[in-house]
ZAMARGU-4260 file (C-alpha; in steps of 0.2 Angstrom, whole numbers, plus 5000, padded with zeros to 4 digits):
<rodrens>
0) 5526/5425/5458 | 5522/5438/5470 | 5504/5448/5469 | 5498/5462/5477 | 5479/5467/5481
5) 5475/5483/5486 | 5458/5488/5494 | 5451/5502/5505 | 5447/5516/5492 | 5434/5527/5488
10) 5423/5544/5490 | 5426/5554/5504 | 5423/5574/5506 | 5436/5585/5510 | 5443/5582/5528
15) 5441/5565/5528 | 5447/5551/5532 | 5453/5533/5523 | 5461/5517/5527 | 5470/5507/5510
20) 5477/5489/5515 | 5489/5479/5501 | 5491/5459/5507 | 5504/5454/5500 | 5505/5432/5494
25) 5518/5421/5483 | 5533/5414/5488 | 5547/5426/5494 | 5558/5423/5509 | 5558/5443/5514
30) 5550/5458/5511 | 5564/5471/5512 | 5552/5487/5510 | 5533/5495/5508 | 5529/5509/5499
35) 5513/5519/5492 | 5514/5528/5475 | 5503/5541/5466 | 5503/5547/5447 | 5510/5566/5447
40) 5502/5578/5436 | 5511/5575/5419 | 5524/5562/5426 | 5526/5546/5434 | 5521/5539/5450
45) 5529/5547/5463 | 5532/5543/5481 | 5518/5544/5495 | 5525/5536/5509 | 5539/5521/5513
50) 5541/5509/5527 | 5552/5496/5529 | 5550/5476/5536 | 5556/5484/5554 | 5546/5500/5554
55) 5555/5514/5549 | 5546/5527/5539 | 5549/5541/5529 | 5534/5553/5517 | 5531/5566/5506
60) 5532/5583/5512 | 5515/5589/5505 | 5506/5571/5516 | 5520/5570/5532 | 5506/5577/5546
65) 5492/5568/5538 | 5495/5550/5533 | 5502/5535/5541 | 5511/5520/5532 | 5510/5504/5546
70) 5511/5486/5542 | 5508/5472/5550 | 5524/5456/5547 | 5514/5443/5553 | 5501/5445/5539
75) 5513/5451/5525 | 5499/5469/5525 | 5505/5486/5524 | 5493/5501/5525 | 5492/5519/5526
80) 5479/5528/5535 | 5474/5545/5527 | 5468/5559/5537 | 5462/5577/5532 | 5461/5574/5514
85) 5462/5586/5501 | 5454/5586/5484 | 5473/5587/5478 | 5476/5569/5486 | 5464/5563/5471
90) 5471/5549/5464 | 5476/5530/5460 | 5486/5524/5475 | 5497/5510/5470 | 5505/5498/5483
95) 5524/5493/5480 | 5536/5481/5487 | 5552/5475/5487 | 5557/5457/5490 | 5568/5445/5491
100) 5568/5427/5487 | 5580/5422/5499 | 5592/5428/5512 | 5604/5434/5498 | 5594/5442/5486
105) 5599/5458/5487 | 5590/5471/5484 | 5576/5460/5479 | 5562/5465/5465 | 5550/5476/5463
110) 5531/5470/5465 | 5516/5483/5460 | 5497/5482/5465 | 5483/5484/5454 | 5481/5503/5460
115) 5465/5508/5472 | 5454/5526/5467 | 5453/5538/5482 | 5442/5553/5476 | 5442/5567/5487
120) 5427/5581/5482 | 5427/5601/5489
</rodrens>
Protein backbone atom coordinates (compact mmCIF):
# COMPACT_ATOMS: atom_id res chain seq x y z
CA UNK A 1 0.00 0.00 0.00
CA UNK A 2 1.17 3.35 -0.88
CA UNK A 3 0.71 6.61 1.76
CA UNK A 4 1.07 9.88 1.32
CA UNK A 5 2.15 12.77 4.10
CA UNK A 6 1.57 16.14 3.50
CA UNK A 7 3.18 18.95 5.53
CA UNK A 8 4.18 22.54 5.19
CA UNK A 9 0.74 24.46 5.93
CA UNK A 10 -0.37 27.13 7.78
CA UNK A 11 -1.11 30.99 8.52
CA UNK A 12 0.17 33.34 6.44
CA UNK A 13 -1.12 37.21 5.43
CA UNK A 14 -2.02 38.11 2.13
CA UNK A 15 1.19 38.13 -0.04
CA UNK A 16 2.87 35.62 1.35
CA UNK A 17 4.62 32.90 0.76
CA UNK A 18 4.43 28.78 1.45
CA UNK A 19 6.34 25.69 0.86
CA UNK A 20 3.89 22.25 1.06
CA UNK A 21 6.02 18.90 0.67
CA UNK A 22 4.04 15.16 0.09
CA UNK A 23 6.88 12.11 0.65
CA UNK A 24 5.53 9.58 -0.92
CA UNK A 25 6.47 5.57 0.83
CA UNK A 26 5.08 1.83 -0.14
CA UNK A 27 5.97 -0.30 -2.58
CA UNK A 28 5.40 0.83 -6.37
CA UNK A 29 7.86 0.36 -9.08
CA UNK A 30 6.96 4.13 -10.64
CA UNK A 31 5.39 7.19 -10.04
CA UNK A 32 3.87 8.09 -13.43
CA UNK A 33 2.44 11.69 -12.06
CA UNK A 34 2.25 14.56 -9.17
CA UNK A 35 -0.49 16.67 -8.77
CA UNK A 36 -1.96 19.16 -5.91
CA UNK A 37 -5.77 19.51 -5.52
CA UNK A 38 -8.10 21.94 -3.66
CA UNK A 39 -12.10 21.63 -2.81
CA UNK A 40 -13.98 24.21 -5.21
CA UNK A 41 -16.64 26.28 -3.81
CA UNK A 42 -19.71 23.69 -3.99
CA UNK A 43 -17.77 20.94 -6.00
CA UNK A 44 -15.07 18.60 -5.90
CA UNK A 45 -11.46 18.95 -5.60
CA UNK A 46 -10.17 20.56 -8.48
CA UNK A 47 -6.76 20.93 -10.03
CA UNK A 48 -3.97 23.13 -8.70
CA UNK A 49 -1.02 22.14 -10.41
CA UNK A 50 0.52 18.81 -12.12
CA UNK A 51 3.92 17.59 -12.69
CA UNK A 52 4.99 14.49 -14.05
CA UNK A 53 8.24 11.72 -13.00
CA UNK A 54 10.26 13.74 -15.74
CA UNK A 55 9.31 17.43 -15.00
CA UNK A 56 6.77 18.51 -17.14
CA UNK A 57 4.17 20.91 -15.70
CA UNK A 58 1.05 22.26 -16.24
CA UNK A 59 -1.49 24.70 -13.50
CA UNK A 60 -4.39 26.42 -13.04
CA UNK A 61 -5.09 29.64 -14.76
CA UNK A 62 -6.07 31.59 -11.59
CA UNK A 63 -2.29 30.17 -9.62
CA UNK A 64 0.08 29.92 -13.25
CA UNK A 65 2.42 33.19 -12.10
CA UNK A 66 2.31 32.28 -8.54
CA UNK A 67 2.97 28.67 -7.51
CA UNK A 68 5.54 26.08 -8.41
CA UNK A 69 5.01 22.38 -8.50
CA UNK A 70 8.87 20.67 -8.32
CA UNK A 71 9.80 17.19 -7.10
CA UNK A 72 12.52 15.69 -6.23
CA UNK A 73 12.77 11.41 -7.85
CA UNK A 74 15.40 10.53 -5.69
CA UNK A 75 13.32 11.18 -2.52
CA UNK A 76 9.82 10.11 -3.97
CA UNK A 77 8.78 14.31 -2.75
CA UNK A 78 6.93 16.53 -4.70
CA UNK A 79 6.15 20.18 -3.66
CA UNK A 80 4.72 23.38 -4.71
CA UNK A 81 6.04 26.58 -3.55
CA UNK A 82 3.12 29.32 -3.18
CA UNK A 83 3.90 32.79 -3.62
CA UNK A 84 1.70 36.04 -3.46
CA UNK A 85 -1.11 34.43 -1.80
CA UNK A 86 -4.55 35.42 -1.92
CA UNK A 87 -7.25 34.88 0.76
CA UNK A 88 -9.15 33.00 -2.17
CA UNK A 89 -6.18 30.27 -2.20
CA UNK A 90 -7.77 29.48 1.35
CA UNK A 91 -7.98 25.87 1.56
CA UNK A 92 -7.20 22.15 2.15
CA UNK A 93 -4.42 21.15 -0.21
CA UNK A 94 -4.46 17.51 -0.94
CA UNK A 95 -1.47 15.82 -2.61
CA UNK A 96 -2.19 13.05 -5.34
CA UNK A 97 -0.26 10.43 -7.36
CA UNK A 98 -0.47 8.13 -9.81
CA UNK A 99 1.63 4.82 -9.77
CA UNK A 100 2.42 1.95 -10.92
CA UNK A 101 3.21 -1.24 -9.59
CA UNK A 102 5.37 -2.31 -12.29
CA UNK A 103 6.65 -1.39 -15.58
CA UNK A 104 3.30 -2.52 -16.99
CA UNK A 105 0.80 -1.11 -14.96
CA UNK A 106 -0.61 1.25 -16.98
CA UNK A 107 -2.04 4.06 -15.99
CA UNK A 108 -1.44 3.02 -12.49
CA UNK A 109 -3.67 4.15 -9.32
CA UNK A 110 -4.49 6.77 -7.82
CA UNK A 111 -3.02 7.67 -4.08
CA UNK A 112 -4.47 10.65 -2.00
CA UNK A 113 -2.69 12.58 1.02
CA UNK A 114 -4.37 13.31 4.19
CA UNK A 115 -4.85 17.10 2.88
CA UNK A 116 -2.67 20.20 4.62
CA UNK A 117 -4.83 23.75 5.85
CA UNK A 118 -3.21 26.98 4.08
CA UNK A 119 -5.25 29.93 5.53
CA UNK A 120 -4.65 33.01 3.85
CA UNK A 121 -6.07 36.35 6.11
CA UNK A 122 -6.64 40.13 4.37
Amino acid sequence: QVQLVESGGGLVQAGGSLRLSCAVSGSFFSINAMAWYRPAPGKQRELVATITYGGSTNYKDSVKDRFTISRDNSKSSVYLQMNSLKPEDTAVYYCNVLVGVTARDIPGSNYWGQGTQVTVSS
